[in-house]
Phi, psi and omega in degrees: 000133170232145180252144192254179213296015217249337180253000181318304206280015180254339148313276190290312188056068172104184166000106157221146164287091165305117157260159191282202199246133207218078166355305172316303211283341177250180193285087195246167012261198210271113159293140170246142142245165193209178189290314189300344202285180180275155189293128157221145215223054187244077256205047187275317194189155218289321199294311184298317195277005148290323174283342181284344212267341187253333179294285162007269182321315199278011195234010198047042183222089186307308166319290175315339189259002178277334179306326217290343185255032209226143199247176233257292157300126177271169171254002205232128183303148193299352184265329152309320194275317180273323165307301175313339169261000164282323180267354169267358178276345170261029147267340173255342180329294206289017190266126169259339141224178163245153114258150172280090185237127195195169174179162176272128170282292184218184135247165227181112188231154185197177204276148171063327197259185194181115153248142153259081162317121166246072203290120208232151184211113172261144150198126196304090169297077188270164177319342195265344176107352145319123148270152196237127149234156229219098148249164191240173185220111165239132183290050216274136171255149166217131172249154192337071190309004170300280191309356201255103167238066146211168192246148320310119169328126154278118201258153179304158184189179186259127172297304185208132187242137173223120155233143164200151199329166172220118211287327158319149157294196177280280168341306202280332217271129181286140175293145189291145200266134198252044189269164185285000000 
């Protein structure tokens, strides 16, 4: 998957530094998650809020992986708001567990902002016993918490995800290249 450059300028919105893309920085061998795995919460850095945002799901606890895409201030009236979490809680109710692979693809700073491309290769355990795999491309934003002296703080988050099915297993399928 490359998602193209048509979607850049909703990412930077002006001036931005591609850095490069850094092998070190990734989550190898594969997270298996479960109902069972331990809650993790972490929104430090875009590879931790992608891994809590998948922990959230593999833990059923939807509401939390939903926060992760929700900016500090909403944009949306509370009735806008619920429907978007109705509708992302029936694409995740039935799965029961993940497993996982991922690592940062690039990063991308422009004043006051910071995007990550996180390019992820998933697959989905549902309760009936199907499997789903999956790759994503998730956009995690973080603005400057220097520049931000107003309430409620916008905490880093995933801005924007594009996935689509993969014909391949998990093991086979290579991550997806996630440059704008």
């Amino acid at each position: 998957m490359h998602i193209r450059k048509a979607f850049r300028p909703l990412l930077c919105a002006g001036l931005c530094a591609v850095l490069p893309y850094t092998q070190a920085q990734a989550k190898e061998p594969a997270l298996h998650l479960t109902a069972a795995s331990t809650y993790y919460d972490n929104r430090s850095t875009a590879l931790d809020l992608v891994q809590s945002y998948y922990n959230a799901i593999g833990t059923g606890q939807l509401a939390r992986a939903f926060s992760y895409t929700l900016k500090g201030t909403p944009e949306k009236d509370a009735n806008q708001l619920a429907a978007d979490y109705n509708a992302f809680r029936n694409k995740f109710q039935d799965i029961r567990s993940i497993k996982l692979r991922f690592e940062l693809g690039f990063t991308s700073a422009g004043v006051g902002t910071e995007v990550s491309a996180v390019p992820v290769v998933v697959e989905m355990e549902t309760k009936e016993g199907s499997t789903i795999v999956r790759s994503s491309c998730h956009y995690v934003v973080r603005l400057s918490p220097d520049a931000q002296d107003y309430a409620p703080f916008d905490p880093i988050r995933i801005d924007a995800s594009f996935d689509e099915p993969v014909e391949g297993g998990f093991d086979a399928t290579a991550l997806p290249d996630c440059r704008f």
